[in-house]
Backbone atoms as SQL, in Angstrom:
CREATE TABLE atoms (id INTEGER PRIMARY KEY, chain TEXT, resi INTEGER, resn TEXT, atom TEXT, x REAL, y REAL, z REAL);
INSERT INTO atoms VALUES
  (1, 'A', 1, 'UNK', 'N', -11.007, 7.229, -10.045),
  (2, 'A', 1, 'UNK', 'CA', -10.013, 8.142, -9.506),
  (3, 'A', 1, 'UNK', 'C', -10.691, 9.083, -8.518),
  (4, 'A', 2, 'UNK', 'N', -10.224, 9.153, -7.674),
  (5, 'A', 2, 'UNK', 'CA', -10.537, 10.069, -6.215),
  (6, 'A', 2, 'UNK', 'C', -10.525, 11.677, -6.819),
  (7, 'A', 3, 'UNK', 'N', -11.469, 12.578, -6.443),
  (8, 'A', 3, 'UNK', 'CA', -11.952, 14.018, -6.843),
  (9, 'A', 3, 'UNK', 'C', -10.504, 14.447, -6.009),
  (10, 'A', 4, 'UNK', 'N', -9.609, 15.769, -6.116),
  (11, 'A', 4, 'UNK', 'CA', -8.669, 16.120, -5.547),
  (12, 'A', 4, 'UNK', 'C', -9.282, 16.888, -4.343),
  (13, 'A', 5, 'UNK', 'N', -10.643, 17.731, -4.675),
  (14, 'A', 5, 'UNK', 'CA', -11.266, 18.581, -3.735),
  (15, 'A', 5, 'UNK', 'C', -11.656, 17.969, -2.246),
  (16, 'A', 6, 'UNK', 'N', -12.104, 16.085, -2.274),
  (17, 'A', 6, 'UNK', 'CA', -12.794, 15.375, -1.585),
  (18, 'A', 6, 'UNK', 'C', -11.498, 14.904, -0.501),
  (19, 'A', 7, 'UNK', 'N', -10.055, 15.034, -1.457),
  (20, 'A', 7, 'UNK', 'CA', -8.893, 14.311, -0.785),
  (21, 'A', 7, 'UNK', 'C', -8.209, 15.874, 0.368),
  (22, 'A', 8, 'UNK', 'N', -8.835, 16.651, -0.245),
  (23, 'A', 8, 'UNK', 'CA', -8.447, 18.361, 0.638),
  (24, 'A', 8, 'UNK', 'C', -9.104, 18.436, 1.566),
  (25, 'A', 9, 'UNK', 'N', -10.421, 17.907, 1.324),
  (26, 'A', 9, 'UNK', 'CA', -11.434, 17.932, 2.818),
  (27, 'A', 9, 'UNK', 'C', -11.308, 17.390, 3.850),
  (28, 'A', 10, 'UNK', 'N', -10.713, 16.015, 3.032),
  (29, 'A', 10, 'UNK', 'CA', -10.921, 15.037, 4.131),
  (30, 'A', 10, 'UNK', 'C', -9.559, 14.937, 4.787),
  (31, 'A', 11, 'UNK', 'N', -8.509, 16.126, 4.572),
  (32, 'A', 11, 'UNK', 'CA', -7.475, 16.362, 5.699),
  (33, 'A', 11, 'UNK', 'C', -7.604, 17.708, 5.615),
  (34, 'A', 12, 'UNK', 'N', -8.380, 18.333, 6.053),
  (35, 'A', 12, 'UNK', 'CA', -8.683, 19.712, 6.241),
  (36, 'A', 12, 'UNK', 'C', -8.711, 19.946, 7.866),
  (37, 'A', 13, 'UNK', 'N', -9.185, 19.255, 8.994),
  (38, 'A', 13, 'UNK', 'CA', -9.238, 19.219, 9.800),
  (39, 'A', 13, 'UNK', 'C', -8.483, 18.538, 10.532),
  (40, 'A', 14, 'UNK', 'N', -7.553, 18.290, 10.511),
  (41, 'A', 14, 'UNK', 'CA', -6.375, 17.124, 11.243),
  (42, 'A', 14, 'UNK', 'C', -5.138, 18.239, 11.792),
  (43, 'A', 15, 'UNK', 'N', -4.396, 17.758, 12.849),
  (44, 'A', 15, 'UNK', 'CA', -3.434, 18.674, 13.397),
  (45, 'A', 15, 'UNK', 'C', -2.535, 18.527, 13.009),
  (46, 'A', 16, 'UNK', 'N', -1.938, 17.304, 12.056),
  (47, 'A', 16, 'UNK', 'CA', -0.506, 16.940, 11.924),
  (48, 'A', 16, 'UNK', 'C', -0.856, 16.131, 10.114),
  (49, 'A', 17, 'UNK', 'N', -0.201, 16.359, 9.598),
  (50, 'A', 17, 'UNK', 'CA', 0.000, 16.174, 8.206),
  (51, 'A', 17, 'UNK', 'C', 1.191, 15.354, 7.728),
  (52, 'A', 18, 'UNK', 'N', 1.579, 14.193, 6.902),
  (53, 'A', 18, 'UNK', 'CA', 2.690, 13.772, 6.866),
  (54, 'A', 18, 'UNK', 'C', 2.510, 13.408, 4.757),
  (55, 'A', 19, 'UNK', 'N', 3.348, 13.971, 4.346),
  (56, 'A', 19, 'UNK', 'CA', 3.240, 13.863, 2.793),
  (57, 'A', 19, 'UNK', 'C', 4.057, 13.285, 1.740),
  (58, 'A', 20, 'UNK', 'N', 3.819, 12.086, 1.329),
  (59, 'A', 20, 'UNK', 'CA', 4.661, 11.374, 0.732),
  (60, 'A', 20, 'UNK', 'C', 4.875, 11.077, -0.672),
  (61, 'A', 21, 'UNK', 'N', 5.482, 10.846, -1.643),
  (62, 'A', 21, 'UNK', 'CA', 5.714, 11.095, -2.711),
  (63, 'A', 21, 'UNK', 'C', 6.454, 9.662, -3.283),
  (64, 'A', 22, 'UNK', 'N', 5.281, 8.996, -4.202),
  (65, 'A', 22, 'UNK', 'CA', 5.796, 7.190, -4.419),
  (66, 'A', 22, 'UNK', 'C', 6.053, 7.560, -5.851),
  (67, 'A', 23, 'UNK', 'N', 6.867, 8.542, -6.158),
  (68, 'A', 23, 'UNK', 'CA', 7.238, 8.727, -7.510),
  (69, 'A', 23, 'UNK', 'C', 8.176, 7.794, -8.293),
  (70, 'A', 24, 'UNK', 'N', 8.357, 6.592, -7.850),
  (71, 'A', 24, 'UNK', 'CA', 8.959, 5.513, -8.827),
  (72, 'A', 24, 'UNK', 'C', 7.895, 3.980, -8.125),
  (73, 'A', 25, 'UNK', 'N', 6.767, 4.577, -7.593),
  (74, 'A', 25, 'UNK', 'CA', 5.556, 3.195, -7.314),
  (75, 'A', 25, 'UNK', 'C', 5.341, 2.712, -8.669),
  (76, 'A', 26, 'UNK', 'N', 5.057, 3.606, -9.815),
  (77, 'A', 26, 'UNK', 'CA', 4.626, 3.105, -11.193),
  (78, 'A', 26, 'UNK', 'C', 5.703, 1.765, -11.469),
  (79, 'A', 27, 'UNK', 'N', 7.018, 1.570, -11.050),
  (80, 'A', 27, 'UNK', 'CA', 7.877, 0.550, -11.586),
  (81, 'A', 27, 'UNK', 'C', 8.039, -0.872, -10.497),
  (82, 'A', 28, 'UNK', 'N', 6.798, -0.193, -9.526),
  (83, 'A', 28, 'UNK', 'CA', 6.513, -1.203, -8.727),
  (84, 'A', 28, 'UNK', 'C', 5.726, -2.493, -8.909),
  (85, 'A', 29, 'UNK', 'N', 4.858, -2.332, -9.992),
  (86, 'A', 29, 'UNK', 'CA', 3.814, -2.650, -9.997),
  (87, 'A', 29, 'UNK', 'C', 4.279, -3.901, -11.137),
  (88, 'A', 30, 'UNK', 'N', 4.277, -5.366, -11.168),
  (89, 'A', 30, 'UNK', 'CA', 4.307, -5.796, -12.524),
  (90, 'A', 30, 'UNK', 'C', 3.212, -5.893, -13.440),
  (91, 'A', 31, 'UNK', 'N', 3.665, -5.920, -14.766),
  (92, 'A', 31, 'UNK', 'CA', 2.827, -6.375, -15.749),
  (93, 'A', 31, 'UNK', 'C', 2.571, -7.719, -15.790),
  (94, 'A', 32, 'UNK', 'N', 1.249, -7.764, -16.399),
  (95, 'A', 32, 'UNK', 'CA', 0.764, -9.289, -16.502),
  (96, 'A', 32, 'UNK', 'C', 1.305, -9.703, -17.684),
  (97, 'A', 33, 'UNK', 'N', 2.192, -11.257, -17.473),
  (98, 'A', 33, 'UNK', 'CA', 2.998, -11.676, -18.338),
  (99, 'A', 33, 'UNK', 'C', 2.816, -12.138, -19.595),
  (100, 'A', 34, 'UNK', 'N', 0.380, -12.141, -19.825),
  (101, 'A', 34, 'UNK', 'CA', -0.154, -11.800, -20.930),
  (102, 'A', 34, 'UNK', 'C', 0.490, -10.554, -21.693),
  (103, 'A', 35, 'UNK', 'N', 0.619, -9.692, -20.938),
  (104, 'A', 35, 'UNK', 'CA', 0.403, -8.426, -21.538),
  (105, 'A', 35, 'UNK', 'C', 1.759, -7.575, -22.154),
  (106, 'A', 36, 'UNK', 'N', 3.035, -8.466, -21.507),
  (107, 'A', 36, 'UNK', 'CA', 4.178, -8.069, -21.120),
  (108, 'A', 36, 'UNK', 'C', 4.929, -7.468, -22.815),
  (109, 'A', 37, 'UNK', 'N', 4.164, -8.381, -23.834),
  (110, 'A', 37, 'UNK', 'CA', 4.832, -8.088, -25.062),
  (111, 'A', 37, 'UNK', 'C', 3.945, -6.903, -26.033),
  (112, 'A', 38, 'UNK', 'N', 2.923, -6.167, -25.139),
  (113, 'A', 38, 'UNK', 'CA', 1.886, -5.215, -25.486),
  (114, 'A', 38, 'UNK', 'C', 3.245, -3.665, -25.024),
  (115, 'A', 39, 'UNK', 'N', 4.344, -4.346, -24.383),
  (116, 'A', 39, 'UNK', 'CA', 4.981, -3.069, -23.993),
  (117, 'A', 39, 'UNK', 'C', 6.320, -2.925, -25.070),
  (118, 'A', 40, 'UNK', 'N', 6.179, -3.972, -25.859),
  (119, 'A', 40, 'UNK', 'CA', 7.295, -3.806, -26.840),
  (120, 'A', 40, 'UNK', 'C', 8.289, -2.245, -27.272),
  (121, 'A', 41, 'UNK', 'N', 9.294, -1.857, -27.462),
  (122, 'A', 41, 'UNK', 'CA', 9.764, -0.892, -27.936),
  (123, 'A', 41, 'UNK', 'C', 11.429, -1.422, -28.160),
  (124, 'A', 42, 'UNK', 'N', 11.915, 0.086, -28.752),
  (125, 'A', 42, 'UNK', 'CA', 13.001, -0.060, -29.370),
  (126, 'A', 42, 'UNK', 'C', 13.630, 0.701, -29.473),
  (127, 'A', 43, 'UNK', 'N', 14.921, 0.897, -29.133),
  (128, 'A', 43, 'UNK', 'CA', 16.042, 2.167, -28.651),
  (129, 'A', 43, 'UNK', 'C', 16.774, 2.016, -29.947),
  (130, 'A', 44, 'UNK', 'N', 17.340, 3.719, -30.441),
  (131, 'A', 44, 'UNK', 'CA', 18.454, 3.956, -31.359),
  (132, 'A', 44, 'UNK', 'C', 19.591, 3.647, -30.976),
  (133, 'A', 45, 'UNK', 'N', 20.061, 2.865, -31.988),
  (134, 'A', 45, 'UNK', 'CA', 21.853, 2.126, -31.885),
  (135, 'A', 45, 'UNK', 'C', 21.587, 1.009, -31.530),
  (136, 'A', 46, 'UNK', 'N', 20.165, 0.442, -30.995),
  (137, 'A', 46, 'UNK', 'CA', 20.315, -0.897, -30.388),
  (138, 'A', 46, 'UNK', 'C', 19.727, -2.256, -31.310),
  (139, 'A', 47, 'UNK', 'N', 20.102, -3.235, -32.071),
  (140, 'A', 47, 'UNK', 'CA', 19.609, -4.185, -32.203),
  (141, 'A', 47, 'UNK', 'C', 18.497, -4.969, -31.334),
  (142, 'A', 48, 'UNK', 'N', 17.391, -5.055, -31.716),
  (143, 'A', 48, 'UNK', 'CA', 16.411, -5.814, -31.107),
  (144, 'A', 48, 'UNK', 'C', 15.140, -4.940, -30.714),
  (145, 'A', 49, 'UNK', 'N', 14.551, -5.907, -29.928),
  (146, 'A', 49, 'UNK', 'CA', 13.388, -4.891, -29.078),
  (147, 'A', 49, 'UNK', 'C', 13.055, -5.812, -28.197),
  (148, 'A', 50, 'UNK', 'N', 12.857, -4.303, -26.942),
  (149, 'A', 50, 'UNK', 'CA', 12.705, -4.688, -25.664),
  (150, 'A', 50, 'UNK', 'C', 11.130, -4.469, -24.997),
  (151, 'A', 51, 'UNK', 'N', 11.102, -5.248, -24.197),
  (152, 'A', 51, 'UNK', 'CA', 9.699, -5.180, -23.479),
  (153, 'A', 51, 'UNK', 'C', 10.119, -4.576, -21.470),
  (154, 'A', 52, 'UNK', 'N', 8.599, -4.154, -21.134),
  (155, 'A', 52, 'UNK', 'CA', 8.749, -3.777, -20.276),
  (156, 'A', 52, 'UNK', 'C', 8.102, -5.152, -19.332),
  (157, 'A', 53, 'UNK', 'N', 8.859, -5.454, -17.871),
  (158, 'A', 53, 'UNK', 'CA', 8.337, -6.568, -17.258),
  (159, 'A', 53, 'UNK', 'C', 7.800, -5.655, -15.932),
  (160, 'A', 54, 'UNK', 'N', 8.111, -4.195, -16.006),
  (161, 'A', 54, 'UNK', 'CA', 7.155, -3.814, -15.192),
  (162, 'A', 54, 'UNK', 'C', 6.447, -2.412, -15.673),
  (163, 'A', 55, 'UNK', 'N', 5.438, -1.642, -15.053),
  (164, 'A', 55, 'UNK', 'CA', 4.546, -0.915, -15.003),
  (165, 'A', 55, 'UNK', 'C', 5.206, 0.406, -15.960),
  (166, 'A', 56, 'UNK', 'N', 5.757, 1.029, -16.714),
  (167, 'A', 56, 'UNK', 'CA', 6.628, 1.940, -17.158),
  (168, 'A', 56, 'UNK', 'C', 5.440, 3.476, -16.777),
  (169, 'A', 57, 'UNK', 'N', 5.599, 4.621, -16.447),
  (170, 'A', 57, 'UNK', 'CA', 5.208, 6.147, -16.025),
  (171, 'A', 57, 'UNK', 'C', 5.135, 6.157, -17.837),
  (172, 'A', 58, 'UNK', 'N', 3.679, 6.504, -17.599),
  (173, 'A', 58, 'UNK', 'CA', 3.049, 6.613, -19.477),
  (174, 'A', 58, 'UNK', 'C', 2.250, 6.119, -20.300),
  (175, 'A', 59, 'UNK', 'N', 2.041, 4.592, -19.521),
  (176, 'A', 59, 'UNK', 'CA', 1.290, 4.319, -20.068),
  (177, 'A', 59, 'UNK', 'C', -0.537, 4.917, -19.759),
  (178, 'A', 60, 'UNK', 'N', -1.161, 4.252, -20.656),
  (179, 'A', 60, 'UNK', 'CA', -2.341, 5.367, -20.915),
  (180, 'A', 60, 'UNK', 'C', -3.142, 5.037, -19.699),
  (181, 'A', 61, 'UNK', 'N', -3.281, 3.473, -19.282),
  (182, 'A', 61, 'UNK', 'CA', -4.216, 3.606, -17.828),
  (183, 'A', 61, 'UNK', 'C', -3.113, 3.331, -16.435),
  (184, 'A', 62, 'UNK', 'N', -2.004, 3.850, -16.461),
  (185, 'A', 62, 'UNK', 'CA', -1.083, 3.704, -15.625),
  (186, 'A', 62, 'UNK', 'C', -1.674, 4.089, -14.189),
  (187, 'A', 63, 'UNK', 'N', -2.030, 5.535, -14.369),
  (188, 'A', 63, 'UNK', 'CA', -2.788, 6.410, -13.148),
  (189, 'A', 63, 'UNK', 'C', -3.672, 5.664, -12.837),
  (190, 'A', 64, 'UNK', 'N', -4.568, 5.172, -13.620),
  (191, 'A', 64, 'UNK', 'CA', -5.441, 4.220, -13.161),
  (192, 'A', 64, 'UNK', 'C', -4.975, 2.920, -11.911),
  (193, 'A', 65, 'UNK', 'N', -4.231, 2.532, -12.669),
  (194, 'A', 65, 'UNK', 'CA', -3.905, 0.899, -12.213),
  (195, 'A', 65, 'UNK', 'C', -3.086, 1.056, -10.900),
  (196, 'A', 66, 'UNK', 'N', -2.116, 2.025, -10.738),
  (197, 'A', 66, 'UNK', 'CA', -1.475, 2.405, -9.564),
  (198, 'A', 66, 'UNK', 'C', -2.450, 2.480, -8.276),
  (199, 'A', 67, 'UNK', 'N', -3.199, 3.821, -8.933),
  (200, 'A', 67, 'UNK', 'CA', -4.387, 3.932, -7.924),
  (201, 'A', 67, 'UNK', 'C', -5.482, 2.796, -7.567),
  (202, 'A', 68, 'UNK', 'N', -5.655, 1.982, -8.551),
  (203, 'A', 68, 'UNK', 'CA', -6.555, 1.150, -7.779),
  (204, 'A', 68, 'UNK', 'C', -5.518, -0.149, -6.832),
  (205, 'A', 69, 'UNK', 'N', -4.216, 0.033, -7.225),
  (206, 'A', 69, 'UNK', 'CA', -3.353, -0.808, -6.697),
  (207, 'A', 69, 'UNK', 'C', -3.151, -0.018, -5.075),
  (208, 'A', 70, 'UNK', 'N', -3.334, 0.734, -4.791),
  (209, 'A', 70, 'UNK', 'CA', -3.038, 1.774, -4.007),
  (210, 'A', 70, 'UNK', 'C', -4.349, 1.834, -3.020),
  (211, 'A', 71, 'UNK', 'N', -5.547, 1.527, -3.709),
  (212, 'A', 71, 'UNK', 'CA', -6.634, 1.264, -2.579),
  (213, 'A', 71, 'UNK', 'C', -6.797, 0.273, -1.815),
  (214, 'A', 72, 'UNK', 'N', -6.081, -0.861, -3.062),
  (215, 'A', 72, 'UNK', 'CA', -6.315, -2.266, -2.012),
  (216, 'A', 72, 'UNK', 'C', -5.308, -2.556, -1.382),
  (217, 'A', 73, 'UNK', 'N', -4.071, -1.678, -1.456),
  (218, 'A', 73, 'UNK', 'CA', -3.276, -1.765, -0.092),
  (219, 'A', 73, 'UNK', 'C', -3.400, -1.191, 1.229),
  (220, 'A', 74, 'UNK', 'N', -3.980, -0.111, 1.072),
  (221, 'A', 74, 'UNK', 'CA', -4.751, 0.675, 1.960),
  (222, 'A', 74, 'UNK', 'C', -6.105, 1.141, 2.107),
  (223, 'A', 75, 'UNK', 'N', -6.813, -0.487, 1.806),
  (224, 'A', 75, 'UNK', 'CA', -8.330, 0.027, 1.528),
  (225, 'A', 75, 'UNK', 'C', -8.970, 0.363, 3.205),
  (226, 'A', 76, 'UNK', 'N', -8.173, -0.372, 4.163),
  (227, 'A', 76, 'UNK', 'CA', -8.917, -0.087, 5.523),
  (228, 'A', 76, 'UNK', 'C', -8.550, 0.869, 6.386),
  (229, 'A', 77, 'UNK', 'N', -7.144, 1.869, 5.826),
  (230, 'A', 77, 'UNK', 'CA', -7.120, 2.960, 6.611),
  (231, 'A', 77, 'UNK', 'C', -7.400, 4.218, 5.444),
  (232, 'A', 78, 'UNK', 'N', -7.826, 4.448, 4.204),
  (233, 'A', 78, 'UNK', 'CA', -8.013, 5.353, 3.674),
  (234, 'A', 78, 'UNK', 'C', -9.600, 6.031, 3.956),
  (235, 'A', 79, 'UNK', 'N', -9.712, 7.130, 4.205),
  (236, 'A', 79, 'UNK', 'CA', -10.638, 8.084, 5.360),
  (237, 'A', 79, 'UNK', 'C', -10.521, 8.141, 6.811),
  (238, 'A', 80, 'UNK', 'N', -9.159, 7.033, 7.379),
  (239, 'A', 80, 'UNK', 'CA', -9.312, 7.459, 8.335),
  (240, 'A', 80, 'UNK', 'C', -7.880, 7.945, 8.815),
  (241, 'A', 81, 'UNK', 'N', -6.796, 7.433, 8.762),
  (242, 'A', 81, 'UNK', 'CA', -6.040, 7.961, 8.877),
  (243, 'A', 81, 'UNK', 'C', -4.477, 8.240, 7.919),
  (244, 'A', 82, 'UNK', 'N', -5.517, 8.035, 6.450),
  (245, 'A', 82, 'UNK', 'CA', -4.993, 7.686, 5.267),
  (246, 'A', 82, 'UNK', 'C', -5.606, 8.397, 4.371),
  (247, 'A', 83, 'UNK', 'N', -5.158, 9.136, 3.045),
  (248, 'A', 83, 'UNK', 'CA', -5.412, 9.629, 1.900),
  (249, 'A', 83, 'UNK', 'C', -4.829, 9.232, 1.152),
  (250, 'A', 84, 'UNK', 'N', -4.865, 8.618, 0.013),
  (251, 'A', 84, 'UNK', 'CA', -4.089, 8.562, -1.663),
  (252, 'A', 84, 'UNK', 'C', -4.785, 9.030, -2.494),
  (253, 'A', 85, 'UNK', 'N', -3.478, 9.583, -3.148),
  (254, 'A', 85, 'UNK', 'CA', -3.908, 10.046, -5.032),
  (255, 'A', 85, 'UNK', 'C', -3.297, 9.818, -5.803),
  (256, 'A', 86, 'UNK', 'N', -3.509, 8.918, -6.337),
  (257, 'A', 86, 'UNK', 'CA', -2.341, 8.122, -7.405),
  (258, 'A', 86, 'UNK', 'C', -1.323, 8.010, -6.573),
  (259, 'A', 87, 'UNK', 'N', -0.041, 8.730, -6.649),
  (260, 'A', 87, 'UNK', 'CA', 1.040, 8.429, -6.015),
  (261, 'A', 87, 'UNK', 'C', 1.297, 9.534, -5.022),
  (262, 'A', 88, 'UNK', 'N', 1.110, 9.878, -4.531),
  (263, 'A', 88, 'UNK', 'CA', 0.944, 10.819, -3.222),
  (264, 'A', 88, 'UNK', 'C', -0.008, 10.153, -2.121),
  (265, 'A', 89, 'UNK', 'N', 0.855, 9.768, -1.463),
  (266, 'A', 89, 'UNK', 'CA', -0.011, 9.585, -0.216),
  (267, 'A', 89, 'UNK', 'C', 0.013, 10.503, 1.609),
  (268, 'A', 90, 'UNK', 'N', -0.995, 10.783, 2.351),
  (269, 'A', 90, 'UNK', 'CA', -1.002, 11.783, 2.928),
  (270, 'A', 90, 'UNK', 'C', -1.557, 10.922, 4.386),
  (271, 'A', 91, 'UNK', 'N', -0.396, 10.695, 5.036),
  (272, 'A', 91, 'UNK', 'CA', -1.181, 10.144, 6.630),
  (273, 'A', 91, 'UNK', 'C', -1.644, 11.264, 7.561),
  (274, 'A', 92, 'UNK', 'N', -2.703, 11.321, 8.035),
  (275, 'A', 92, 'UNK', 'CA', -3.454, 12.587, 8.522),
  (276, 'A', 92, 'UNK', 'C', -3.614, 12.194, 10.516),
  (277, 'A', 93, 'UNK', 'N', -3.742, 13.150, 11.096),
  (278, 'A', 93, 'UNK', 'CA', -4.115, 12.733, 12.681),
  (279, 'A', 93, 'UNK', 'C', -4.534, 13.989, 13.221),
  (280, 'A', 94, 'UNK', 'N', -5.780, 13.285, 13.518),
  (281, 'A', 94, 'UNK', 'CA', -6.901, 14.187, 14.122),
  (282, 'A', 94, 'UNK', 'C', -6.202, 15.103, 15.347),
  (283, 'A', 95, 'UNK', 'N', -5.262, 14.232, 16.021),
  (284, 'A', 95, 'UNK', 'CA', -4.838, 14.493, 17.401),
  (285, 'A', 95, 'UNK', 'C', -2.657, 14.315, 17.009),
  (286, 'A', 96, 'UNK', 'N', -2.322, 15.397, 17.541),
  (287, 'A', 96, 'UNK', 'CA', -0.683, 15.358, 16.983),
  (288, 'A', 96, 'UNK', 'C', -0.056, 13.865, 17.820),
  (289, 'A', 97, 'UNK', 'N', -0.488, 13.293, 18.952),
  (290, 'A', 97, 'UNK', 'CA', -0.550, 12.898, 19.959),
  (291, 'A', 97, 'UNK', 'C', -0.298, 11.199, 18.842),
  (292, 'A', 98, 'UNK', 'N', -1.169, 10.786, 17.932),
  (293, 'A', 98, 'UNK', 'CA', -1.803, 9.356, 17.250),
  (294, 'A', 98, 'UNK', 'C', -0.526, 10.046, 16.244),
  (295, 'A', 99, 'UNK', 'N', -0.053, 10.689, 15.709),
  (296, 'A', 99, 'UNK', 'CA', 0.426, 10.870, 14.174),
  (297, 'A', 99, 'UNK', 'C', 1.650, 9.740, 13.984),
  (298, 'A', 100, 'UNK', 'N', 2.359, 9.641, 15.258),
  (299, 'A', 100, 'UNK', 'CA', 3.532, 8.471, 14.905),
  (300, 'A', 100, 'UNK', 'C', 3.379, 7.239, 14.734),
  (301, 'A', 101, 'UNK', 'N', 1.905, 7.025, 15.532),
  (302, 'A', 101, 'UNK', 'CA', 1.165, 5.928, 15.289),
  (303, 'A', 101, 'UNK', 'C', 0.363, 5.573, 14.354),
  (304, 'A', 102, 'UNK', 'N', 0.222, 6.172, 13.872),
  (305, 'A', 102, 'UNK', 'CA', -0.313, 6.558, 12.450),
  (306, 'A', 102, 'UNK', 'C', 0.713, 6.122, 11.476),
  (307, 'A', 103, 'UNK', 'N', 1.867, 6.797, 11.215),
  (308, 'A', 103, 'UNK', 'CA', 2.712, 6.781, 10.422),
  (309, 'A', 103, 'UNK', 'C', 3.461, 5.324, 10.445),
  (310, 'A', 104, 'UNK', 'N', 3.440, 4.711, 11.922),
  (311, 'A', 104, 'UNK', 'CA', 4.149, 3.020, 11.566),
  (312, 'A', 104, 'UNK', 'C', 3.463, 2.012, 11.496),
  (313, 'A', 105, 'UNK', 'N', 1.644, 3.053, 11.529),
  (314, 'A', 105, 'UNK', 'CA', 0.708, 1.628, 10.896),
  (315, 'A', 105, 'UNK', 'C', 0.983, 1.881, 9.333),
  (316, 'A', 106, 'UNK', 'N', 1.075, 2.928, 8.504),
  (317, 'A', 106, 'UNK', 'CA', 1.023, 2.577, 7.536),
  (318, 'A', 106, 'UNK', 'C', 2.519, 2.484, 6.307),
  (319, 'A', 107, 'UNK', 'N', 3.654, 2.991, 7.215),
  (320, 'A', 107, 'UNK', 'CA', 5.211, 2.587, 6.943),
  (321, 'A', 107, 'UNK', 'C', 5.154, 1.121, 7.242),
  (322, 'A', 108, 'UNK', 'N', 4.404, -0.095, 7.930),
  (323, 'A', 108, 'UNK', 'CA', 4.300, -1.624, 8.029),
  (324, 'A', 108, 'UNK', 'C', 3.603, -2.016, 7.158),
  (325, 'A', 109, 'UNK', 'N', 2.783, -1.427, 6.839),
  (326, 'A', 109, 'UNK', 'CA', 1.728, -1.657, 5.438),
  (327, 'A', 109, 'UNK', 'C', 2.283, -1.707, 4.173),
  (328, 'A', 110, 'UNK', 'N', 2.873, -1.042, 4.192),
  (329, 'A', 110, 'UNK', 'CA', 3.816, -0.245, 3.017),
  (330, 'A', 110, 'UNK', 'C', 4.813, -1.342, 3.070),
  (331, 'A', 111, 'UNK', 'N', 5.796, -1.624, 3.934),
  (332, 'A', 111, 'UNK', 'CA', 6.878, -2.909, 4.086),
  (333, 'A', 111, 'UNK', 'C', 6.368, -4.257, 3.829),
  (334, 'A', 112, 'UNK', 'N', 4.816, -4.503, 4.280),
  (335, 'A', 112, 'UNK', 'CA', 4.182, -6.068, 3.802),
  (336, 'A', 112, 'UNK', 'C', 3.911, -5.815, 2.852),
  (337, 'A', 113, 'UNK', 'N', 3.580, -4.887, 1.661),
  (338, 'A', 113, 'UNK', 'CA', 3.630, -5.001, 0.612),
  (339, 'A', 113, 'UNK', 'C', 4.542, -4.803, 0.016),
  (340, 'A', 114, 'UNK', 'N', 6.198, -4.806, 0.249),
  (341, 'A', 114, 'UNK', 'CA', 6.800, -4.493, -0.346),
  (342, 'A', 114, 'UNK', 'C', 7.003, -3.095, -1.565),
  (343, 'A', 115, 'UNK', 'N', 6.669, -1.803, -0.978),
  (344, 'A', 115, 'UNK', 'CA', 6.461, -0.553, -1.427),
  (345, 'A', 115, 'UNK', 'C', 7.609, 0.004, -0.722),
  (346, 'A', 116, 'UNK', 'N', 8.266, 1.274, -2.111),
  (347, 'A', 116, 'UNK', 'CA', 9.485, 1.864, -1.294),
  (348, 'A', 116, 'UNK', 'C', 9.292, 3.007, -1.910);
């Protein structure tokens, strides 16, 4: 997991800031269909039990797995015109001039991986 202090620095100096918030990425992500019955649970009033077929906000290495899911989508623009932290991501531009260009290299990134 990325230090928060190292992710402040390294847009400390940029003219234009853009800040995004992948607060339902966790249900993006599937589970491995090994693992799928490790998510077992069970609701009041309901007969049965249900499993999760994707990533559910809670589990114990969730933060983990997002974030490393999160580097290798953006492993070649993060330091440069890219920051993530878990689910916050921060497109940065040195120059206000690059920032839109910036923003539809990594809004296309985001669309080939299917991220919303």
């Amino acid at each position: 997991m990325p230090m928060a202090d190292m992710l402040v620095d390294g847009a400390a100096h940029n003219q234009m800031l853009s800040f995004m918030d992948g607060n339902v990425g966790y249900n993006q992500i599937m589970v491995a269909k090994e693992d799928i019955h490790k998510t077992t649970f069970t609701c009041r009033g309901h007969i049965g039990a249900f499993e999760y077929t994707v990533m559910p906000f809670g589990l114990r290495n969730a933060g983990a797995t997002y974030q490393r899911a999160m580097n290798s989508v953006f492993h070649d623009m993060i330091g440069h015109s890219l920051e993530v932290y878990i689910d916050n991501v921060v497109i940065k531009s040195p120059e206000k001039e690059d920032h839109v260009s910036n923003l539809k290299k990594a809004f296309l990134r985001m669309r080939q991986h299917k991220l919303k």
